[in-house]
C-alpha positions in Angstrom: -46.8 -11.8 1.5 -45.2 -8.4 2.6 -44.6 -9.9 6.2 -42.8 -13.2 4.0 -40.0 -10.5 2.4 -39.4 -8.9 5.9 -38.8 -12.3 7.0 -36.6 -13.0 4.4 -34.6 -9.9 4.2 -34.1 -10.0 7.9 -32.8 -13.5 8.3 -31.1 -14.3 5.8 -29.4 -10.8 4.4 -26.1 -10.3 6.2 -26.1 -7.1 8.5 -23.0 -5.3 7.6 -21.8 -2.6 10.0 -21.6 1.0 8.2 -21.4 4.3 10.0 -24.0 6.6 9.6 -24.1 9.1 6.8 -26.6 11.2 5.3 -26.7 13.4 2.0 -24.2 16.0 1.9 -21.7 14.3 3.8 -18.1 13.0 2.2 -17.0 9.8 2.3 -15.2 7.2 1.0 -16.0 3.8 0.0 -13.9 1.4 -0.3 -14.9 -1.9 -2.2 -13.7 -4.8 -4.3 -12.8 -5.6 -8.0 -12.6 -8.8 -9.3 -10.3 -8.5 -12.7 -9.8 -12.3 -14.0 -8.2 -13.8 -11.3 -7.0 -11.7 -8.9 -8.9 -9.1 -7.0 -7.7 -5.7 -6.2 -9.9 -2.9 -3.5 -10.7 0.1 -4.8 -12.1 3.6 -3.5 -14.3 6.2 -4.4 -14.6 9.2 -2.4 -17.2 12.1 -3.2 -20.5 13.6 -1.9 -23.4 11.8 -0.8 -26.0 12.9 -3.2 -29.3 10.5 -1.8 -30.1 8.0 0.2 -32.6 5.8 -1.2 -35.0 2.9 -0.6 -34.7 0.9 3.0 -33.8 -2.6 4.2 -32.0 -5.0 2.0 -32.7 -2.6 -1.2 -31.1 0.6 0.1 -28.9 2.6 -2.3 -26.9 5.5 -2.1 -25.6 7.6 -4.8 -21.7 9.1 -4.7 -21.0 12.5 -6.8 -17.3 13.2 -7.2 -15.1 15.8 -9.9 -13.0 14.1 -12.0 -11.0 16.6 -13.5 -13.9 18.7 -15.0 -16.1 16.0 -15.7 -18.8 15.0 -12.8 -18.6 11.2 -12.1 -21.9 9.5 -10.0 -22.2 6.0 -9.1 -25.0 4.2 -7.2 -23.7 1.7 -4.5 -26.0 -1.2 -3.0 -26.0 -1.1 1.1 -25.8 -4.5 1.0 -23.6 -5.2 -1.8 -21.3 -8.0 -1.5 -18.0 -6.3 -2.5 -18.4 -3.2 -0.4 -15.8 -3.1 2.4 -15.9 -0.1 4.2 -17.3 3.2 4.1 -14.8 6.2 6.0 -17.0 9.4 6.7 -14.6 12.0 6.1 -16.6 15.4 6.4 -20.5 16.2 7.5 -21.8 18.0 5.3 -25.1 20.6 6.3 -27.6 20.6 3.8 -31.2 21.2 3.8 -32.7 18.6 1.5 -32.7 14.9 1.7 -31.7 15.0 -2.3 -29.6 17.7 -3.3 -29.8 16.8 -7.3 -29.0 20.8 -7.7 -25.2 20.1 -7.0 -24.8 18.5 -10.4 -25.2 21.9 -11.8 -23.0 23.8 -9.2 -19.2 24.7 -10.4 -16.2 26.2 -8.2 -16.6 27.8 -5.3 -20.2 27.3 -5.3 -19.9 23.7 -5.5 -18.6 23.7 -1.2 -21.0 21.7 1.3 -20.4 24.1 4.8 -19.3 21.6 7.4 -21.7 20.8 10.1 -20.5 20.7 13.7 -21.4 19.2 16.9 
C-alpha cells in the first residue's frame, strides 16, 4: 500500500522548482490570492522556523514581526498558489526547529548570517 502512495505522489504531483532553504534562513514567498474574481500575488517574508514532513506533504512554517505582534503561517511545498520562494539571508542555527525564537525580542531576536 506504502509503495501505491509513492507511486502516486511521484507521478502525478507536479515537481515545482524551489531553492533550497533550511530553518533559520529568510526568505520570501511569494504566492497567490484569489479575492472574487480577480487574483492579486502576495508576499510574506520572515524566518524559517521548521521544515516539516517529506514528499508531497512537506510544510514549512514562516515567523515574521508585525509591528510588535509575532505573525506565523504554515505554507504547503506543494501548494498550488505558491509562486516563488527568494532566499534572502542564510541564517546559522543549530537546531532543525528553533521554536525558542517566538520568545526572543530585540536584539536578541538576530539569526548570525552563515557564510560560504
Amino acid at each position: 500500500m506504502a509503495n501505491l502512495v509513492d507511486f502516486v505522489n511521484s507521478e502525478f504531483v507536479a515537481k515545482k522548482d524551489f531553492p533550497e532553504f533550511n530553518s533559520g534562513d529568510t526568505i520570501t514567498v511569494y504566492y497567490e490570492i484569489k479575492e472574487g474574481e480577480k487574483t492579486r500575488t502576495q508576499f510574506f517574508k520572515g524566518v524559517v522556523i521548521q521544515r516539516r514532513g517529506s514528499g508531497a506533504t512537506e510544510t514549512f512554517t514562516i515567523r515574521k514581526m508585525s509591528g510588535s505582534i509575532g505573525v506565523e503561517r504554515i505554507f504547503p511545498i506543494n501548494m498550488p498558489a505558491l509562486q516563488k520562494i527568494e532566499v534572502n539571508q542564510r541564517g546559522k542555527v543549530r537546531r532543525a526547529r528553533i521554536f525558542y525564537f517566538r520568545e526572543l525580542t530585540g536584539k536578541k531576536a538576530k539569526i548570525k548570517e552563515r557564510r560560504y
